[in-house]
C-alpha positions as CSV (number, residue, x, y, z in Angstrom):
1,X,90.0,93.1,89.1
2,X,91.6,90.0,90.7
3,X,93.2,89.7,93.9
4,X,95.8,92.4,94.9
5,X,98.6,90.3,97.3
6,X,100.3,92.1,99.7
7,X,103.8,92.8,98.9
8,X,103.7,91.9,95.3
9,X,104.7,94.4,93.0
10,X,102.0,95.9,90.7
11,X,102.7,98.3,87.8
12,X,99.6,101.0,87.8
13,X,98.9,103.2,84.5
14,X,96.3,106.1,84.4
15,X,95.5,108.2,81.3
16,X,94.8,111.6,82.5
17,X,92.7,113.1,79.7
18,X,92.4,116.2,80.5
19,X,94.6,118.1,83.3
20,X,94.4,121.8,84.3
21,X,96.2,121.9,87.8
22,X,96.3,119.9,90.7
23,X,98.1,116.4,92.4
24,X,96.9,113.3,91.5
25,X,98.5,110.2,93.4
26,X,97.6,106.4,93.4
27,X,96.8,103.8,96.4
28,X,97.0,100.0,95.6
29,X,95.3,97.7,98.2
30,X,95.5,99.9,100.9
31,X,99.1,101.0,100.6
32,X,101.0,104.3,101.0
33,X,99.9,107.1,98.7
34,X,102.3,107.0,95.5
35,X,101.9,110.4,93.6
36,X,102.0,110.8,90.2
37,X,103.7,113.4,88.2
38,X,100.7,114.9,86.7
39,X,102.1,117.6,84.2
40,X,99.1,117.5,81.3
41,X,96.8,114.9,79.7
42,X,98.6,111.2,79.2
43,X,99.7,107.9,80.3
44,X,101.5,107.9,83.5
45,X,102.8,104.5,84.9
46,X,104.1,103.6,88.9
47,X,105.3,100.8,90.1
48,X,103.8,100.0,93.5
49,X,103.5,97.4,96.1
50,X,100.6,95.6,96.7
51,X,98.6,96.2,100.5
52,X,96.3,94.4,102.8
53,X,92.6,95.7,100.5
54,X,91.7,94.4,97.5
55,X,91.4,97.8,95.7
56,X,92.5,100.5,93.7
57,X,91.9,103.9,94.4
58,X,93.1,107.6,92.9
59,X,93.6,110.0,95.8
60,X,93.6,113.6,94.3
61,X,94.4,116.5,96.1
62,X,92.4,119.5,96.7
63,X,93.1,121.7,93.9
64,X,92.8,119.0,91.0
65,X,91.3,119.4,87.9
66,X,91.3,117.0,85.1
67,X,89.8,113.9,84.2
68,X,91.0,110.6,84.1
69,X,89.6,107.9,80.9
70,X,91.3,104.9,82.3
71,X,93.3,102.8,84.9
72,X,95.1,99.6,84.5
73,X,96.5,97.3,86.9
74,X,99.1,94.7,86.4
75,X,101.1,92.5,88.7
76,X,105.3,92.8,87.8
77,X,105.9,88.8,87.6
78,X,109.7,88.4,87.2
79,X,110.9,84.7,86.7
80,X,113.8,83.1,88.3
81,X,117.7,83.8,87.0
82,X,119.3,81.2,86.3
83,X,123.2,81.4,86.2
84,X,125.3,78.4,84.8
85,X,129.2,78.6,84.8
């Protein structure tokens, strides 16, 4: 994974493949938990800011079950508007 930059806004997917019960949430670089509304297997997407560890971590909650196949990480990079009149 490359560097995660503080304050930059990331867009985080997991594919839950298999999901029986429980809360899975998401922490990118060291920032706030962002939960994810884990309702059965599939692709669920966040968008997140960036924090001060160079990381990604899934934060589940006691009573989850399921599995998760993959996680990708990509930083949201918007360019400039430009306005003419």
């Amino acid at each position: 994974m490359g560097d995660v930059v503080e304050g930059r806004t990331y867009t985080v997917e997991v594919v839950v493949s298999a999901y029986t019960a429980g809360i899975l949430a998401v922490k990118l670089g060291g920032s706030a938990n962002e939960p994810l509304s884990v309702t059965g297997p599939g692709t669920y997407t966040i968008q997140t800011l960036g924090g001060t560890v160079d990381n990604v971590q899934l934060a589940a909650g006691p009573n989850f079950v399921g599995a998760v196949s993959n996680i990708s990480v990509r930083e949201i990079i918007s360019d400039p508007i430009t306005v003419s009149f």
